[in-house]
TIKOLVO-800939 format. One record per residue: residue in one letter; x, y, z of N, C-alpha, C in turn; residue number from 1. Coordinates in pm, 1 decimal, decimal comma. Layout:
% residues N
{A; {X; Y; Z}; {X; Y; Z}; {X; Y; Z}; NUM}
...
% end
This chain:
% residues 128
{X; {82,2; -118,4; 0,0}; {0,0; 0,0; 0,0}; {87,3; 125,8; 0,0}; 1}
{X; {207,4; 157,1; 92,0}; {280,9; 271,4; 81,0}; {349,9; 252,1; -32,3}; 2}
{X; {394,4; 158,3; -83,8}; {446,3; 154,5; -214,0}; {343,4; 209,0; -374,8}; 3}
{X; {264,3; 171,1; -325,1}; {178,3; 217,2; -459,7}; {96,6; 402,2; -427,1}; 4}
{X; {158,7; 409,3; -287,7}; {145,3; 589,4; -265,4}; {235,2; 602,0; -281,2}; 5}
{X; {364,9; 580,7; -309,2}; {473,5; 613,8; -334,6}; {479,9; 604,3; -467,4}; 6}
{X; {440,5; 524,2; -561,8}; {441,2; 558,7; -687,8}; {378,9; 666,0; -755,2}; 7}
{X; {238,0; 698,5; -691,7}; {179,1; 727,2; -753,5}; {178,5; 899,1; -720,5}; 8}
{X; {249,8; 922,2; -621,9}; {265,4; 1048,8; -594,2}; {429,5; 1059,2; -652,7}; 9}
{X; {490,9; 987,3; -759,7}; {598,5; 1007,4; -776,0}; {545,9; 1038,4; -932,1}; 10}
{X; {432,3; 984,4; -978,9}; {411,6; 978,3; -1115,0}; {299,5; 1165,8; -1130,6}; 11}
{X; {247,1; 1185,3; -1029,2}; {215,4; 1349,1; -1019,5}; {295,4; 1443,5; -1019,6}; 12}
{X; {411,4; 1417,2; -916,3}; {528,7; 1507,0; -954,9}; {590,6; 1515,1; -1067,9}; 13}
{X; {595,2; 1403,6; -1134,2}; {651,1; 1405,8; -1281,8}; {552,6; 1494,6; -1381,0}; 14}
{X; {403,3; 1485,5; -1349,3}; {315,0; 1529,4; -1434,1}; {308,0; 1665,1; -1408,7}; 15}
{X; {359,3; 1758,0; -1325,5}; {293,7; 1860,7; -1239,0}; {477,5; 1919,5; -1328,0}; 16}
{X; {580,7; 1845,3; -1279,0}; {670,0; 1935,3; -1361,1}; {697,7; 1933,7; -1487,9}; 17}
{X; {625,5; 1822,6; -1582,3}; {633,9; 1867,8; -1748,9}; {543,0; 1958,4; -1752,8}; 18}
{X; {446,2; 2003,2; -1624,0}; {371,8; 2133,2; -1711,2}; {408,2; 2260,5; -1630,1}; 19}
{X; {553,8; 2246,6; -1497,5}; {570,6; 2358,3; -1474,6}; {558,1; 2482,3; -1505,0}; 20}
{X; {539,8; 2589,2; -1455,3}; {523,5; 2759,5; -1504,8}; {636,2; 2796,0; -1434,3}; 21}
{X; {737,3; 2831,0; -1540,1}; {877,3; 2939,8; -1477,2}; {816,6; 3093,8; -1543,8}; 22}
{X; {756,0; 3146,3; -1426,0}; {690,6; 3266,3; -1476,3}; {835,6; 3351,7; -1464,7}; 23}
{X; {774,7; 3467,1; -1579,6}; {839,9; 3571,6; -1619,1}; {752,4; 3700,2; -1589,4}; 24}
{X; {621,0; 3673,1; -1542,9}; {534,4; 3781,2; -1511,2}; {448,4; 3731,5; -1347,9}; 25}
{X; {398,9; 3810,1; -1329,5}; {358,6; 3735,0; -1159,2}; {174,6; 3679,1; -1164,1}; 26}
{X; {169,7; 3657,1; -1307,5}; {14,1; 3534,6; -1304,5}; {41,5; 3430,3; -1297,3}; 27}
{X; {12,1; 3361,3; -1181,4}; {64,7; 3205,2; -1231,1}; {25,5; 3110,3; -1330,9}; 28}
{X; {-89,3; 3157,5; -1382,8}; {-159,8; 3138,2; -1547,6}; {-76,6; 3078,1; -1611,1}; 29}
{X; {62,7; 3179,0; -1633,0}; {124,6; 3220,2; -1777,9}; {237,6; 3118,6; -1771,5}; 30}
{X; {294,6; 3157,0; -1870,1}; {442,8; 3081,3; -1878,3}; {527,2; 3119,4; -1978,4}; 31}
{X; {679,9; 3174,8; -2010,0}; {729,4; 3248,8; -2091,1}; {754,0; 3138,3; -2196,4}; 32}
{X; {748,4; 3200,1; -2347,3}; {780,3; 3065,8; -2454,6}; {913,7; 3182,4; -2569,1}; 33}
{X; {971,0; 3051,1; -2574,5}; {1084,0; 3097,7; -2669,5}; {1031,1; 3085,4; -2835,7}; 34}
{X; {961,9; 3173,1; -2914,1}; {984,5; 3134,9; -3035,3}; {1137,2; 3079,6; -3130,2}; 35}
{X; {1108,3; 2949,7; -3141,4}; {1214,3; 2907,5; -3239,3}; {1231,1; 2987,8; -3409,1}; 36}
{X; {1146,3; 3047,7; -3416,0}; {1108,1; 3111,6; -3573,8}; {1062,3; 3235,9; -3572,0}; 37}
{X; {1060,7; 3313,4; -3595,9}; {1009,7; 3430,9; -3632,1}; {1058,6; 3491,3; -3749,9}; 38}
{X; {949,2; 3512,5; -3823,4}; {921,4; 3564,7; -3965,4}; {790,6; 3651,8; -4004,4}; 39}
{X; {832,2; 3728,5; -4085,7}; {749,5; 3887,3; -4151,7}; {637,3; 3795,8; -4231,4}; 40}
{X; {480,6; 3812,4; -4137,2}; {425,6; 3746,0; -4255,0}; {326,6; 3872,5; -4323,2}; 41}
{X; {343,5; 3944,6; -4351,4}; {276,9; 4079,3; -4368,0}; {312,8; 4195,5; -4300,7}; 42}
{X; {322,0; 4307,4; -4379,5}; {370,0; 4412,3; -4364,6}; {244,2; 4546,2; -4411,8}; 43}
{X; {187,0; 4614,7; -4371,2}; {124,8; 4724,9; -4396,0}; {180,6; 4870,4; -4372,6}; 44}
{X; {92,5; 4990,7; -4422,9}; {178,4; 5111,9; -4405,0}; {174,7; 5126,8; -4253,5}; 45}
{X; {125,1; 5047,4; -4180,7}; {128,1; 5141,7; -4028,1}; {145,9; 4969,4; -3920,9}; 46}
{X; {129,6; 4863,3; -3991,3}; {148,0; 4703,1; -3873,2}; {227,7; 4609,5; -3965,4}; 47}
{X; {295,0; 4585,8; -3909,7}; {367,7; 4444,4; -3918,4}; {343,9; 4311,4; -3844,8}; 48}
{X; {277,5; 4212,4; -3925,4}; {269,0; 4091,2; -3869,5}; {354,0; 3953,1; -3919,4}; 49}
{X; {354,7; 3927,9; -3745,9}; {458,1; 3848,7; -3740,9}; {419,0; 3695,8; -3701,8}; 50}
{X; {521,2; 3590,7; -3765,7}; {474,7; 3490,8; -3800,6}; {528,2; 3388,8; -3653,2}; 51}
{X; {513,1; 3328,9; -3592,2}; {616,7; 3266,2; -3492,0}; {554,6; 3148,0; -3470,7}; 52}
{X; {712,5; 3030,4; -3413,8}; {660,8; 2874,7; -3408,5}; {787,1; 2869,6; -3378,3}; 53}
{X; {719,3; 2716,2; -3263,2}; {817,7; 2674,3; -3158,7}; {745,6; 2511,2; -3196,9}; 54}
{X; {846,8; 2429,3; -3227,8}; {837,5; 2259,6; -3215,0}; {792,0; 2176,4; -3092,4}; 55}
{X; {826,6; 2230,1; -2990,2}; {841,7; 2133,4; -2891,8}; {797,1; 2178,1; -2745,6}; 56}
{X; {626,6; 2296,2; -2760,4}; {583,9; 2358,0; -2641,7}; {533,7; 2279,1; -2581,4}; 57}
{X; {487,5; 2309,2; -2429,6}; {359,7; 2219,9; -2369,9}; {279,5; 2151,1; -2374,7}; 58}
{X; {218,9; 2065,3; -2350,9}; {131,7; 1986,4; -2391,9}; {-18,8; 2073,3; -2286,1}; 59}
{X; {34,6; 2169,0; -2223,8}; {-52,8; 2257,7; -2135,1}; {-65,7; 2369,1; -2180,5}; 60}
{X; {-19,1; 2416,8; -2276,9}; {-72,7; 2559,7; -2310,7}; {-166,9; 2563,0; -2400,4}; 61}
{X; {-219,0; 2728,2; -2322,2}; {-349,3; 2765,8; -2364,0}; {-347,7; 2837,7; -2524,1}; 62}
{X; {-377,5; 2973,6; -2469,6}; {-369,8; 3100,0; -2511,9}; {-224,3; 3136,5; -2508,5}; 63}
{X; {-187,6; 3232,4; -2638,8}; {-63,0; 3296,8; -2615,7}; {-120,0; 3438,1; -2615,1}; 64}
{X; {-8,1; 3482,0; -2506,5}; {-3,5; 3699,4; -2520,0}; {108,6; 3692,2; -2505,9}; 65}
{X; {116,8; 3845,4; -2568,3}; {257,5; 3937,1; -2611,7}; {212,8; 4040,2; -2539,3}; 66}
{X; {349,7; 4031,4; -2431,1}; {371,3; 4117,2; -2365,5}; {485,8; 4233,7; -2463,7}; 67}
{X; {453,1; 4348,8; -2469,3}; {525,9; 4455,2; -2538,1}; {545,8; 4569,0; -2498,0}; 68}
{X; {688,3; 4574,8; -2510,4}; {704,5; 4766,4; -2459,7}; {800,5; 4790,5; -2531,4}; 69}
{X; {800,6; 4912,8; -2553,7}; {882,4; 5002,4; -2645,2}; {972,9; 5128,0; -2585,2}; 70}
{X; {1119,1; 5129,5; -2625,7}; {1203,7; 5236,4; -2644,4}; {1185,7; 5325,5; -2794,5}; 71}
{X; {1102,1; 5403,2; -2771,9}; {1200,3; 5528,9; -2916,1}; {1107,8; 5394,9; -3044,1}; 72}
{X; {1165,6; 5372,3; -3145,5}; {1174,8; 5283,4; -3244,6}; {1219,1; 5118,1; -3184,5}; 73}
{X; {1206,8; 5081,5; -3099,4}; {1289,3; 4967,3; -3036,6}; {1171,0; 4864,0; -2984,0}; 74}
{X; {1095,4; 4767,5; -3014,5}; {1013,6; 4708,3; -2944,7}; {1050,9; 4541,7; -2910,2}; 75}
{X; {1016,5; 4553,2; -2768,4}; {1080,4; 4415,4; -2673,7}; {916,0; 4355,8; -2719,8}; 76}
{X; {937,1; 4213,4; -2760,9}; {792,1; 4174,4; -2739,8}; {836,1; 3995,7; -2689,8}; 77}
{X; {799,2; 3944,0; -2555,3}; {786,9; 3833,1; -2474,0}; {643,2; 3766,0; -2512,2}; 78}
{X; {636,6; 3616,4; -2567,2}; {552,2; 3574,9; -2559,4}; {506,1; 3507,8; -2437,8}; 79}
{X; {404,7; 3497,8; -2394,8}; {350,1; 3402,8; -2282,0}; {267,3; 3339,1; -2306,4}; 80}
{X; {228,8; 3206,4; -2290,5}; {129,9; 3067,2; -2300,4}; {51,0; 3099,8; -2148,6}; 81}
{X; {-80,7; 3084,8; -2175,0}; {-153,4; 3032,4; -2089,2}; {-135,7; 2906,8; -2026,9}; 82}
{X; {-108,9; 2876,1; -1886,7}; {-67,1; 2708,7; -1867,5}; {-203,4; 2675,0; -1829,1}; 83}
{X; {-325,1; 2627,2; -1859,6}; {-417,6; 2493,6; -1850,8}; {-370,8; 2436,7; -1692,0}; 84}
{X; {-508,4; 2357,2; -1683,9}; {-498,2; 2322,7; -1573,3}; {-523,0; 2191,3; -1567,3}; 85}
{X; {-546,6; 2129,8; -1710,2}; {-537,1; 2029,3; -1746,6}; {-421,1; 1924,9; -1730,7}; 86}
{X; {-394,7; 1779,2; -1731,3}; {-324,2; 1734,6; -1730,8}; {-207,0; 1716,7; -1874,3}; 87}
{X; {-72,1; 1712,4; -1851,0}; {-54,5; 1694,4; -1975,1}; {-18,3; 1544,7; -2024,7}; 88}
{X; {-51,6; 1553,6; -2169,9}; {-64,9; 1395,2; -2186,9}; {62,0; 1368,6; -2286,4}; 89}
{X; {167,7; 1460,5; -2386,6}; {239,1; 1497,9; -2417,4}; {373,2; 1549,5; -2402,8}; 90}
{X; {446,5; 1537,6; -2406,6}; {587,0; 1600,7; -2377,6}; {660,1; 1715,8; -2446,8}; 91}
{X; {603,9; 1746,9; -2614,8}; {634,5; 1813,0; -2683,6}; {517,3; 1824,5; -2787,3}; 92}
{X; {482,5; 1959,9; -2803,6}; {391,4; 1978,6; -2908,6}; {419,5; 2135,0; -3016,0}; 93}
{X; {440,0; 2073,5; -3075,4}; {415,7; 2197,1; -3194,7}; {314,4; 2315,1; -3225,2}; 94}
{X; {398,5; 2424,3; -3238,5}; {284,9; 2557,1; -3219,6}; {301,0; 2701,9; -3296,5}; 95}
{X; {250,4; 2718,1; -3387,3}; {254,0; 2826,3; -3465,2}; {128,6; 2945,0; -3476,0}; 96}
{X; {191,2; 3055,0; -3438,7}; {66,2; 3151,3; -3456,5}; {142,8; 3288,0; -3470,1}; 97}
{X; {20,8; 3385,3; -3474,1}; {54,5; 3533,8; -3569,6}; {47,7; 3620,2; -3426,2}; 98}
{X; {127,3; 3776,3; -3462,0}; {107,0; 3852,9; -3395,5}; {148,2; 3970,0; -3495,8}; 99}
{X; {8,7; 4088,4; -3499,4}; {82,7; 4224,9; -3560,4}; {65,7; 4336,4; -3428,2}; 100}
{X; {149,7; 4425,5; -3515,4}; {187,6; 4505,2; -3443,5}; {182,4; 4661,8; -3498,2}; 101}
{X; {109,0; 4718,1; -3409,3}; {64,0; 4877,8; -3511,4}; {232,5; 4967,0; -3465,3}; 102}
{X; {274,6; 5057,6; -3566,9}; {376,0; 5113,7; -3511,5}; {307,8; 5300,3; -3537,3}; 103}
{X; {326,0; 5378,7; -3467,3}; {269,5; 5496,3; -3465,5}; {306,0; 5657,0; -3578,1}; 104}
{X; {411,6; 5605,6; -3619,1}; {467,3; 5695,7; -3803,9}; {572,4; 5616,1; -3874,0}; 105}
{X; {586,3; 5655,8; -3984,8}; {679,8; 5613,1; -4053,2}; {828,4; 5589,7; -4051,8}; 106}
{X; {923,7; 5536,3; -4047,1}; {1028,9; 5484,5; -3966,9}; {1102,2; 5361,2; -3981,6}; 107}
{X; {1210,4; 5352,8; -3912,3}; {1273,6; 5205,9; -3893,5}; {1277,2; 5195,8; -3770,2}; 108}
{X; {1175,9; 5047,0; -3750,3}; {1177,7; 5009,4; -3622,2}; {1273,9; 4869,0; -3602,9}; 109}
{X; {1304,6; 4796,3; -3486,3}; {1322,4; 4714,9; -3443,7}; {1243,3; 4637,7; -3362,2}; 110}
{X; {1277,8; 4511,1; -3353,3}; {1126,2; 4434,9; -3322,9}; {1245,7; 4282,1; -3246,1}; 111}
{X; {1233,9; 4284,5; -3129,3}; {1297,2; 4195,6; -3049,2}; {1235,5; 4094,3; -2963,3}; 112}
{X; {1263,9; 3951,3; -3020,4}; {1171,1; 3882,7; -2959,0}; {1265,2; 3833,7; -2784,7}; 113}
{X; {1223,1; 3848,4; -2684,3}; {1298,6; 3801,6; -2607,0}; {1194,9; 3699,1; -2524,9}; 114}
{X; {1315,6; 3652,5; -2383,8}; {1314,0; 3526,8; -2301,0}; {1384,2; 3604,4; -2205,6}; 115}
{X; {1308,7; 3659,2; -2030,0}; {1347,6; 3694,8; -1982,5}; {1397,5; 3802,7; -2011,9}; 116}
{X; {1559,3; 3816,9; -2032,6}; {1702,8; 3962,7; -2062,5}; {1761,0; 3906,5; -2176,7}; 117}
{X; {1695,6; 3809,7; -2239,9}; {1758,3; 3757,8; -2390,3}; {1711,4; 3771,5; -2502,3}; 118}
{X; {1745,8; 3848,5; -2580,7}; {1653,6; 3912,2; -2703,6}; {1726,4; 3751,2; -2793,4}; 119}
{X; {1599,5; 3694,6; -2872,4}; {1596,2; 3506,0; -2915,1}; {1609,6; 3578,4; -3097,2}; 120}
{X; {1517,4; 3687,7; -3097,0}; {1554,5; 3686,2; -3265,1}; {1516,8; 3842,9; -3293,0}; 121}
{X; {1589,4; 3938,2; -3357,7}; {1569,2; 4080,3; -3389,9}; {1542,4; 4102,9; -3513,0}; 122}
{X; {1440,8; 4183,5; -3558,5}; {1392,2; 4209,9; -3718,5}; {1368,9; 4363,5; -3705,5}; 123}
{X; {1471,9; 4422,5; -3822,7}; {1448,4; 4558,5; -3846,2}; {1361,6; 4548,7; -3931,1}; 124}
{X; {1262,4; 4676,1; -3938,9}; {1152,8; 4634,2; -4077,7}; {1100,5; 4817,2; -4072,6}; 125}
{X; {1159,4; 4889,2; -4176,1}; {1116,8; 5025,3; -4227,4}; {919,9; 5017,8; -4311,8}; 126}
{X; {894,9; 5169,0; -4261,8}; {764,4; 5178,5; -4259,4}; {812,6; 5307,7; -4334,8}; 127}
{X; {725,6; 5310,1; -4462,5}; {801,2; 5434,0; -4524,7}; {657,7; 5530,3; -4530,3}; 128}
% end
């Protein structure tokens, strides 16, 4: 009997940390995601949308938001996954989706995807 509580609270901990949240913001909701890709999938006179995908996310995420703030021409943008409260049944799942972005005049901006203090991929993209 303690043996099979011992398993079985060994097999929750395992389940509880493939869907850990190493927050980067203070919801425990969320969870920071590294885009592996980012690419220009449209460009307009005033938004740029952007293309992003990661191979091997959660088997717990929800919803993604972009967290964004801006220097001058300079924009930091952090994605975050909703973590579910669901179990996960997966170890790695594949995930691609869009984000645009209005910029306020004409210009060369920068567009920085980061992780934490680590900018993962930078795209200059002029708005004429």
């Amino acid at each position: 009997m303690k043996l099979s509580i011992l398993i079985l609270s060994s097999m929750i901990l395992l389940l509880t940390i493939g869907c850990s949240t190493d927050q980067s913001v203070s919801d425990d909701n969320f969870q920071s995601v590294v885009p592996e890709q980012v690419d220009i999938v449209s460009q307009e006179a005033n938004s740029v949308t952007f293309g992003l995908f990661t191979s091997c996310g959660s088997a717990c995420w929800g919803e993604f938001q972009q967290i964004v703030s801006s220097n001058g021409n300079t924009y930091e943008i952090n994605t975050m996954a909703e973590v579910t409260a669901e179990l996960c049944t997966q170890q790695c799942v594949p995930y691609d989706w869009e984000y645009t972005i209005e910029v306020p005049e004409p210009g060369d901006y920068t567009f920085q995807f980061t992780h934490r203090d680590s900018v993962y991929h930078s795209l200059n993209v002029s708005f004429p």
